[in-house]
C-alpha positions, -999 to +999 in steps of 0.1 A: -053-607+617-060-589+583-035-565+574-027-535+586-046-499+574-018-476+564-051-450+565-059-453+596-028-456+616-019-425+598-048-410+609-027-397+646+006-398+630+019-370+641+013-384+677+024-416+670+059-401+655+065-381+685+082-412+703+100-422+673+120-389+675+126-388+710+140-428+707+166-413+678+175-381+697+188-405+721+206-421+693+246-414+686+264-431+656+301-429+646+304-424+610+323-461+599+364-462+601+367-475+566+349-448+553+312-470+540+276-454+543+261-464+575+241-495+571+206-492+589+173-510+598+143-497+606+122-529+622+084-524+619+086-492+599+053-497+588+042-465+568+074-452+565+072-421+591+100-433+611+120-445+580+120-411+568+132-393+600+161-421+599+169-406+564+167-369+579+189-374+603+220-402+590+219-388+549+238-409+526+229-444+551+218-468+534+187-474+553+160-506+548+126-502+560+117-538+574+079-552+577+054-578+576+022-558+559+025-557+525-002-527+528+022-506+550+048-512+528+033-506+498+026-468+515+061-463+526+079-470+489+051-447+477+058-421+502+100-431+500+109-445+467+144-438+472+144-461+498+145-499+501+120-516+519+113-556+525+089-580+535+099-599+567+090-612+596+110-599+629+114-633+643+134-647+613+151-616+600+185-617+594+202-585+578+224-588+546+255-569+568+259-560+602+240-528+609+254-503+623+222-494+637+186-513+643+158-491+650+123-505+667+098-480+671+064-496+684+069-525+670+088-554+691+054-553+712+040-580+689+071-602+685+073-628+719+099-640+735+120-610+743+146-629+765+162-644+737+144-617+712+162-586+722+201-602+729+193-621+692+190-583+679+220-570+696+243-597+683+238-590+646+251-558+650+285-542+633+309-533+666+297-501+674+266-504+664+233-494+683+205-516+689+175-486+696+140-495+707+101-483+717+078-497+728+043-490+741+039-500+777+003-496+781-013-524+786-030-515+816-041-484+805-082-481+807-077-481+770-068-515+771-079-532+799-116-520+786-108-541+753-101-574+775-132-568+796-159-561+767-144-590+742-152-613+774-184-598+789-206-602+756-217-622+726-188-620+705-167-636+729-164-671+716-152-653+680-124-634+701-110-660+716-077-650+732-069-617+712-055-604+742-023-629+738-016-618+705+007-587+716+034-598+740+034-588+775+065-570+778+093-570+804+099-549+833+123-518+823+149-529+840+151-563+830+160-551+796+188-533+816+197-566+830+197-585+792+218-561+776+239-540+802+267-572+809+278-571+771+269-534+762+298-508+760+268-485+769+226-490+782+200-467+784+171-473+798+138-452+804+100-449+801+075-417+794+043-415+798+029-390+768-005-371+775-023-369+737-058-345+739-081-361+716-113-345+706-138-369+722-141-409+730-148-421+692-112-403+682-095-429+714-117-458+697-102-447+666-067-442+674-066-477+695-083-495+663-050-488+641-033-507+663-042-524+697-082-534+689-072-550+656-070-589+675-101-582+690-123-568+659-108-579+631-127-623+641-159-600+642-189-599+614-203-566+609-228-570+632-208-577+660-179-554+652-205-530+653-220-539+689-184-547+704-170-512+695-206-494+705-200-508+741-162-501+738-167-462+732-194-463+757-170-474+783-144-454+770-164-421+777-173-431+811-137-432+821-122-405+797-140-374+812-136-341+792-107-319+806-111-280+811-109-271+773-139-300+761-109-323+754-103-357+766-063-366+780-055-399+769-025-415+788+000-430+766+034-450+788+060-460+764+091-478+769+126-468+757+164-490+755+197-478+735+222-503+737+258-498+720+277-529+706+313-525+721+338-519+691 
């Protein structure tokens, strides 16, 4: 894929940083026995909007925004340049010290294997420490099963090729109960299903194309990005029907886990 568009996903942030705070109000950390600044990692922290609630909310942490866009990064130094922030990929990463805390908001959807994924995560922690993730469940939301059936109905399938692969199917909620709830002192598990009004059917198409349509438009030319995402929004609006006040209700199921590390 090209990279990311720090623009663009921005464009709905304040709807897209609504789960990010309800995943850290769940979140409860112990100030460390020896006395040292909490040590935490925000994984996929993209343009920084979730870095900077962690900042709010745990002052004087030491807190490292972790990535794999140099784009989004390059956004969230500019919009946090007190803060550190580091080019990785979440399948490799390894943190310098235990954290006391790792923070995934929408962003472990992209990384496969959660079986061994999401214990690997909760074993580099610090004792005590909380492993804290989100992650949209949506995948069979009309929003996305629409993508999958337009990228194979028409011309620009062969250039799609298996886009749909590219995010990871996730588990079922509780099997993330089941992976970390044996060596947790403490699991949490739950899913919500947020209800965003947009203003019409190209504002979905735009709010999906920061993030989920990116496998399937980025192989395109011009040409065919330009048919593929015509038909899109013109399957989008026959599904998305306009609610009482003109506005269309746009379904969004995400998934939540806190674990604690016993101390």
């Amino acid at each position: 894929m090209t990279d990311w568009n720090p623009a663009l996903y921005r464009r709905f942030e304040d709807e897209r940083t609504r789960p990010a705070r309800d995943l850290l109000a769940r979140v409860e950390l112990d100030p460390p026995a020896s006395g040292r600044p909490l040590v935490i990692y925000d994984l996929g922290c993209g343009p920084g909007n979730s870095t900077e609630l962690l900042v709010e909310r745990f002052p004087g942490a030491e807190v490292t925004g972790i990535d794999s866009s140099e784009a989004m990064l390059a956004d969230a130094r500019s919009r946090l340049p007190g803060c550190r922030f580091e080019r990785h990929d979440v399948t490799e990463w390894r943190p310098e010290r235990a954290p006391d805390l790792i923070y995934a908001n929408a962003t472990l959807q992209w990384v496969p294997g959660h079986e061994t994924l999401v214990p690997r995560l909760f074993g580099l922690l610090a004792p005590g420490g909380v492993l804290a993730v989100q992650m949209p469940d949506n995948r069979e939301e009309p929003t996305h099963q629409l993508m999958r059936v337009v990228a194979a109905e028409g011309p620009w399938a062969a250039a799609i090729g298996e886009a749909a692969s590219v995010r990871t199917k996730i588990l079922p909620l509780d099997a993330y109960y089941d992976l970390l709830a044996p060596v947790a002192a403490a699991t949490d598990v739950w899913r919500t299903a947020y209800q965003h009004p947009m203003a019409s059917p190209e504002a979905i198409v735009d709010w999906v194309r920061g993030t989920g349509l990116r496998p399937f438009i980025d192989p395109l030319t011009g040409d065919q990005r330009a048919g593929f995402l015509e038909e899109y929004t013109r399957r989008i609006a026959a599904v998305y029907q306009p609610k009482a006040d003109g506005r269309l209700l746009l379904a969004f199921p995400r998934l939540f886990f806190v674990a604690r590390r016993p101390r």
